[in-house]
C-alpha positions, 0 to 999 in steps of 0.5 A: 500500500502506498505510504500516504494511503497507508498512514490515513487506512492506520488511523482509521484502524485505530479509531475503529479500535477506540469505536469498538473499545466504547461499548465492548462488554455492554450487553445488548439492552443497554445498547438498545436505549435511548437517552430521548426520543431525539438521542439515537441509542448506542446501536443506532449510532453504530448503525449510522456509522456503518451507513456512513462507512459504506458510503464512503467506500462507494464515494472511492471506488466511484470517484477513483473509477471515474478519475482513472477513466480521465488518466489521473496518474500515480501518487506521488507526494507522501506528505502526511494528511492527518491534519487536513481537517483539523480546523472542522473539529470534527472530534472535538464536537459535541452538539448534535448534528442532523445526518443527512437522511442517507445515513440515518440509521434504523429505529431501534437499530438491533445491536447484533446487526448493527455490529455486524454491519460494521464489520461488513463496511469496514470490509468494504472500506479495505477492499476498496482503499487496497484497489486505489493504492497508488493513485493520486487521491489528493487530486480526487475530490467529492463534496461533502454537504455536511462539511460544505466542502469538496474533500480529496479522497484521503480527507473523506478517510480521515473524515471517517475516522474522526466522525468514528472518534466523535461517536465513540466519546458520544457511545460513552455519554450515551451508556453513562446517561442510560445507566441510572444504576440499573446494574444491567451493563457488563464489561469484561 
């Protein structure tokens, strides 16, 4: 893998380690309730980011297909880009963001079929970042509407992995808010 592609793909690991790491041991009812009608529950955030997942998966092996048809050429800077979206905050946000409706997860989300599903985009997200390694992908862009910008397609990876951040930190304030003593979440 191309170094630059490398570097993104290791940060998007490890915050999916960090994702997975905020509910691991959580039986499925915690996972299941809601703080409020407006809150999604933990199950429903991770739903939303398998749809957000697969979308971007798609946004590269659509954008790449479509740029190698116009002869964009090989990658050739290695210049790191973890920083590129810095200025947005994206994980350092706390206020509540309306997801377009693309995104939205499903009420009431089961949480076996959400993580299940998450693991079935992160596939894809591999397969499809594997099949443009190599490619200048800086030079490869797709709006983003929730940012109001068009991202390059090693932004759209670091976007994920800090929308993944971002989630993580509200999986635990959602767990701490529905807890209320009730003795019914496990950790290993």
């Amino acid at each position: 893998m191309h170094p630059r592609l490398a570097e993104v793909m290791d940060f998007v690991e490890r915050k999916r380690e960090e994702l997975l790491q905020s509910f691991a041991g959580v039986s499925p009812e915690p996972m299941r309730r809601r703080v409020s009608d407006e809150r999604w529950s933990v199950a429903e955030i991770i739903d939303h980011l398998r749809l957000v997942e697969s979308s971007v998966a798609q946004v590269i092996t659509k954008r790449a297909a479509e740029a190698r048809a116009r002869g964009v050429g090989e990658e050739r800077s290695t210049e790191s880009v973890l920083g590129a979206l810095d200025h947005f905050e994206i994980e350092a946000a706390t206020h509540l963001m309306e997801a377009p409706s693309i995104v939205r997860p499903r009420p009431y989300a089961d949480p076996a079929d959400a993580i299940v599903g998450l693991q079935e985009s992160r596939k894809a997200l591999r397969e499809a970042s594997a099949s443009v390694s190599g490619l200048a992908l800086g030079e490869i862009k797709q709006l983003h509407r929730g940012l109001g910008e068009e991202l390059d397609l090693y932004q759209w990876l670091v976007f994920l992995g800090q929308h993944e951040g971002r989630h993580a930190r509200q999986i635990q304030r959602t767990l701490n808010s529905t807890r209320a003593g009730d003795g019914s979440l496990t950790h290993r």
